[in-house]
Backbone as a chain_set.jsonl record, in Angstrom:
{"seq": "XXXXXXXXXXXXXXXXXXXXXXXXXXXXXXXXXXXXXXXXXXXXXXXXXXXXXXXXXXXXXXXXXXXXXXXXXXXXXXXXXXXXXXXXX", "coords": {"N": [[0.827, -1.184, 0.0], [1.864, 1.329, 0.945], [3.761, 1.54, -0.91], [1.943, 2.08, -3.36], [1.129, 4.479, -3.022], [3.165, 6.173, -2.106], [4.367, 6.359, -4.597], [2.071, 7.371, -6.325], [2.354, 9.918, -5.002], [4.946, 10.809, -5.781], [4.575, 11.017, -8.716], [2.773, 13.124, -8.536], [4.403, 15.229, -7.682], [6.394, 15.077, -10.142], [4.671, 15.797, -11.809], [4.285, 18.498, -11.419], [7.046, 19.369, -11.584], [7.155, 18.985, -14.399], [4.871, 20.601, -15.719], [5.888, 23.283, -14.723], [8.064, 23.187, -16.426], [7.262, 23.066, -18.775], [5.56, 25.207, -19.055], [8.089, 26.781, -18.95], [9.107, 28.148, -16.374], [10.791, 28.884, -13.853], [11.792, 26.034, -11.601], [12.178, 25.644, -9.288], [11.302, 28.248, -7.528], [10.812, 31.212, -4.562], [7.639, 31.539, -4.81], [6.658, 29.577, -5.252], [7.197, 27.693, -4.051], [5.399, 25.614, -2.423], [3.301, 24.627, -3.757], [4.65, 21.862, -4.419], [4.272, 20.269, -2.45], [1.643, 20.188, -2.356], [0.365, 18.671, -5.031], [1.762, 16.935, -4.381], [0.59, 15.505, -2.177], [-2.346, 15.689, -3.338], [-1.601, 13.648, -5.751], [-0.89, 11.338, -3.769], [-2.868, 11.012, -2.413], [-4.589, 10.201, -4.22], [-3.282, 7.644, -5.043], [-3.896, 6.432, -2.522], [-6.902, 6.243, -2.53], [-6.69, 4.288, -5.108], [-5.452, 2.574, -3.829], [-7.318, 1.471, -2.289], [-9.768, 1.035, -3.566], [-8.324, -1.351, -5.3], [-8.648, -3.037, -2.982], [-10.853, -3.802, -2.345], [-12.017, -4.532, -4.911], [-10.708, -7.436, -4.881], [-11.186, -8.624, -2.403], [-14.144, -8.812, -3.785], [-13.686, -10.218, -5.77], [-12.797, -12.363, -4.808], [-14.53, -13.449, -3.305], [-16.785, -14.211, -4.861], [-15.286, -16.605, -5.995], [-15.223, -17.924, -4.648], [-18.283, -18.144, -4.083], [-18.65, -19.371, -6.451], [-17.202, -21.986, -6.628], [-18.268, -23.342, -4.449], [-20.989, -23.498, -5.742], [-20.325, -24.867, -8.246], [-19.324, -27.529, -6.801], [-21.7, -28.124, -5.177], [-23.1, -28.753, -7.86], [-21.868, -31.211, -8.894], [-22.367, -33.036, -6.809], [-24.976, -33.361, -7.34], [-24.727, -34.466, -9.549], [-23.755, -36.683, -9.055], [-25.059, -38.215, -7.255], [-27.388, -38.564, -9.246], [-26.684, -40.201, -11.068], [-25.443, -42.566, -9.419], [-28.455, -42.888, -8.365], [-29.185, -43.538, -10.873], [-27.783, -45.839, -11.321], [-28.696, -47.683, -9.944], [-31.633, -48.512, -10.836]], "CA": [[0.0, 0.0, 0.0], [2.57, 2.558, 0.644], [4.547, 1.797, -2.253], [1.676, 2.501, -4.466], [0.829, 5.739, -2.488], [4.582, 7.033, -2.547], [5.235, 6.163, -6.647], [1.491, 8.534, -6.691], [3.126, 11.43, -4.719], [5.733, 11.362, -6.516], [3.774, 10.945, -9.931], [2.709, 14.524, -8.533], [5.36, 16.389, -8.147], [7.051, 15.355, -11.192], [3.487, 16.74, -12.846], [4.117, 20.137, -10.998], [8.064, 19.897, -12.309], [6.5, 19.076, -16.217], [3.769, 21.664, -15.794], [6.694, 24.525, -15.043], [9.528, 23.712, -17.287], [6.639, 23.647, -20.27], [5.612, 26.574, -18.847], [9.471, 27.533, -19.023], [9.504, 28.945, -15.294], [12.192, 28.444, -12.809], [11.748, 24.768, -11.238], [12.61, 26.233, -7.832], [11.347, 29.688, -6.595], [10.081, 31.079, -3.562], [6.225, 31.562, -4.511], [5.886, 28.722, -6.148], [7.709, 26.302, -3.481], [3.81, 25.44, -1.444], [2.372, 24.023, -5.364], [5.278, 20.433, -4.263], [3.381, 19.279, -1.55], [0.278, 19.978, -2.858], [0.741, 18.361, -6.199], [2.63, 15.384, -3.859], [-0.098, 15.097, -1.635], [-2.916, 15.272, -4.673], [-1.338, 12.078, -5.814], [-0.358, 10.392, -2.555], [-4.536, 10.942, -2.482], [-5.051, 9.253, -5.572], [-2.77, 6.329, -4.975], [-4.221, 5.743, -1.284], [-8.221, 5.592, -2.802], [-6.901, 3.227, -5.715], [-5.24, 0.44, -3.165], [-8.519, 1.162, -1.656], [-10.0, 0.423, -4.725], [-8.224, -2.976, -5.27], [-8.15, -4.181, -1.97], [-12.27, -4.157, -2.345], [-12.291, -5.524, -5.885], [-10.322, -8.269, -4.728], [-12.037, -8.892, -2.179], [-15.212, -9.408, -4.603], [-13.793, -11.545, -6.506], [-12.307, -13.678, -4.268], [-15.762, -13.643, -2.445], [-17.23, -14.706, -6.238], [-14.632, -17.318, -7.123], [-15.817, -19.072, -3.419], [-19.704, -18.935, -4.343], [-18.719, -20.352, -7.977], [-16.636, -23.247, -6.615], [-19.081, -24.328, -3.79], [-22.218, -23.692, -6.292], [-19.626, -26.701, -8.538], [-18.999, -28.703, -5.592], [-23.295, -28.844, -5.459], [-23.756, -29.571, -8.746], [-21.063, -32.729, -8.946], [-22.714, -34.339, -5.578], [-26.509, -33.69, -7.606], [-24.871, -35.333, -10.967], [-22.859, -37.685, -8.387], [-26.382, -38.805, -7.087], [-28.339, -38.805, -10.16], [-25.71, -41.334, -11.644], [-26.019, -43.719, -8.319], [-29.598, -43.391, -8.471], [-29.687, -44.66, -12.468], [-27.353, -46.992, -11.663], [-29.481, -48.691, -8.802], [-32.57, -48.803, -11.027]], "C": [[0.875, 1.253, 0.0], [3.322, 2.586, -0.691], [3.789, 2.524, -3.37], [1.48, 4.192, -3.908], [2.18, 6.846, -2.581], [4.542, 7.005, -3.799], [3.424, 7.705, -6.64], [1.748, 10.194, -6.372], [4.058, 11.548, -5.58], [5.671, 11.237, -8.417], [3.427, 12.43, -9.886], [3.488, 15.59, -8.573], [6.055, 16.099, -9.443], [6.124, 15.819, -12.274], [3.703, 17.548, -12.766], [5.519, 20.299, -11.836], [8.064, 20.069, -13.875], [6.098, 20.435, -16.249], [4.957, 23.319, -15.886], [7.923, 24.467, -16.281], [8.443, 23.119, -18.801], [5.977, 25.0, -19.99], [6.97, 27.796, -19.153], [9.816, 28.416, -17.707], [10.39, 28.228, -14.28], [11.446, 27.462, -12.002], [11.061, 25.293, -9.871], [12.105, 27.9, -7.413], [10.033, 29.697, -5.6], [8.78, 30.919, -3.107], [6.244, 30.634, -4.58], [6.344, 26.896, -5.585], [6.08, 25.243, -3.048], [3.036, 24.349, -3.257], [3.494, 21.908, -4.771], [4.203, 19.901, -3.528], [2.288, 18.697, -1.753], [0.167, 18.758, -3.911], [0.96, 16.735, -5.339], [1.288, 14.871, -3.328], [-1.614, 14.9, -2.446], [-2.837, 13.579, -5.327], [-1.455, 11.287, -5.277], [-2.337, 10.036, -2.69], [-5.112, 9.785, -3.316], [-4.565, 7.49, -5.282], [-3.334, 5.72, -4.081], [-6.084, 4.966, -1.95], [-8.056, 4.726, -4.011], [-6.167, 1.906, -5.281], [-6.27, 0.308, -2.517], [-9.638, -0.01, -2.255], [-9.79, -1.424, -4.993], [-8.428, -4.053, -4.41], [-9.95, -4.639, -2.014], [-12.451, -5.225, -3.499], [-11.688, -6.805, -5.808], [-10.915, -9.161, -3.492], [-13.24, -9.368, -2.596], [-15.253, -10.397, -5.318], [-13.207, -12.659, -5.717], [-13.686, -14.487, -3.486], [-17.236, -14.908, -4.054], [-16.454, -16.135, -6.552], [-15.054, -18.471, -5.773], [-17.169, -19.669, -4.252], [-19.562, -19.507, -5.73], [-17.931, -21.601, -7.638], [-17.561, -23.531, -5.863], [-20.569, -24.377, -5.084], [-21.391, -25.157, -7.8], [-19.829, -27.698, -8.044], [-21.134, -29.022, -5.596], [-23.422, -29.761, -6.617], [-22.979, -31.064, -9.176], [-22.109, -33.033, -7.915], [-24.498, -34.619, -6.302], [-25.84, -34.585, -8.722], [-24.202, -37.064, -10.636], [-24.025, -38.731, -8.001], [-27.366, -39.538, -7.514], [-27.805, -40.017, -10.701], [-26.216, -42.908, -10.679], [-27.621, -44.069, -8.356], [-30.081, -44.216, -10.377], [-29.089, -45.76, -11.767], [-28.261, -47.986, -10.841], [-30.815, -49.288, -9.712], [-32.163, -50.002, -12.691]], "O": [[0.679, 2.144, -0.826], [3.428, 3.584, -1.404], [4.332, 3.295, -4.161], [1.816, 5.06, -4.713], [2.165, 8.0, -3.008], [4.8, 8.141, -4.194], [3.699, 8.869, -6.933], [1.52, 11.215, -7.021], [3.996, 12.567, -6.268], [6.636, 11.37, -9.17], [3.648, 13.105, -10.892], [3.378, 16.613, -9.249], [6.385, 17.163, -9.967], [6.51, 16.169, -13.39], [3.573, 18.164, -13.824], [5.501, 21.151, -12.725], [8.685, 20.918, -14.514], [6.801, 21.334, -16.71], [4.897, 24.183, -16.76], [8.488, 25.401, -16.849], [9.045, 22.789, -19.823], [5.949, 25.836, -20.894], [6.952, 28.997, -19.423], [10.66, 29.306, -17.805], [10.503, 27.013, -14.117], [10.367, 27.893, -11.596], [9.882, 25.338, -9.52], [12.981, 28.607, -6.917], [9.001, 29.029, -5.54], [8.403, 30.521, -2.005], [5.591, 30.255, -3.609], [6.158, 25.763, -6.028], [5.937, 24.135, -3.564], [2.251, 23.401, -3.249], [2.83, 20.874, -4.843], [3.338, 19.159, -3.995], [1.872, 17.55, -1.586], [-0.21, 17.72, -3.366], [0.418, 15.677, -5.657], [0.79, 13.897, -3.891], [-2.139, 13.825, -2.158], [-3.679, 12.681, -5.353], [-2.013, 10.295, -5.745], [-2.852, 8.965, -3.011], [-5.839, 8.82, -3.075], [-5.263, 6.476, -5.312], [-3.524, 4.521, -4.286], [-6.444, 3.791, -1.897], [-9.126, 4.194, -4.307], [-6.123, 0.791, -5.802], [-6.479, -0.801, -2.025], [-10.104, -1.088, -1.884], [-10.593, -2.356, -4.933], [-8.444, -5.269, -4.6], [-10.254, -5.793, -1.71], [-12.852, -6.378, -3.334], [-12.077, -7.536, -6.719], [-11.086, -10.367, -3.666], [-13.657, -10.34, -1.966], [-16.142, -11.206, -5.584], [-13.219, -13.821, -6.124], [-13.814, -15.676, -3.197], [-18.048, -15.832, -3.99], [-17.01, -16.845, -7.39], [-15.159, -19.681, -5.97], [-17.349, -20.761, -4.791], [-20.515, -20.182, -6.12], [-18.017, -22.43, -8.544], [-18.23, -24.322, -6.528], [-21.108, -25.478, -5.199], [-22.014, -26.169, -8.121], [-20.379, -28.683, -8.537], [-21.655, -30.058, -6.008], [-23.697, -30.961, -6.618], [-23.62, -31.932, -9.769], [-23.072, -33.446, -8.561], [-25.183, -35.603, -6.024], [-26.473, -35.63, -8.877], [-24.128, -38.078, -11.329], [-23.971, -39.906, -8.361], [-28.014, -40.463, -7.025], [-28.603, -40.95, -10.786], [-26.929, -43.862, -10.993], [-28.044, -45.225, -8.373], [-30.911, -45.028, -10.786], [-29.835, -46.716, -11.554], [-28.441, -49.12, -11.284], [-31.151, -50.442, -9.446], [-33.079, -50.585, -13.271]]}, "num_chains": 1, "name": "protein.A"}
């Protein structure tokens, strides 16, 4: 989880360092120090609600890949049944 949350902060600031040097303005000055964090923490944002994200959808499907193997496991013991009962008759 942090890993993906750090690589999105810093997905942000290297947006804010793009954003000025196509702008063509100095990387570094004093107004314009307060835009890093932001920018960092913007991301860090992003990255935290999409391991949120996965850790749910994985969750779902793991919750899905249960009720599709036990709703299997039924239908073998009905075709397991049906079989025994031909064979008896």
């Amino acid at each position: 989880m942090v890993s993906r949350v750090v690589f999105w902060a810093g997905f942000g600031v290297a947006v804010r360092a793009w954003q000025l040097g196509l702008q063509m303005v100095p990387l570094f000055h004093k107004q314009g120090l307060w835009a890093y964090p932001f920018f960092g923490a913007v991301g860090g944002s992003f990255g935290y609600w999409l391991q949120g994200v996965d850790d749910r959808q994985t969750a779902m499907l793991a919750q899905r890949k249960e009720f599709l193997l036990e709703k299997r496991a039924r239908r073998a013991q009905k075709l397991e049944a049906a079989e025994t009962e031909a064979a008896a008759h």
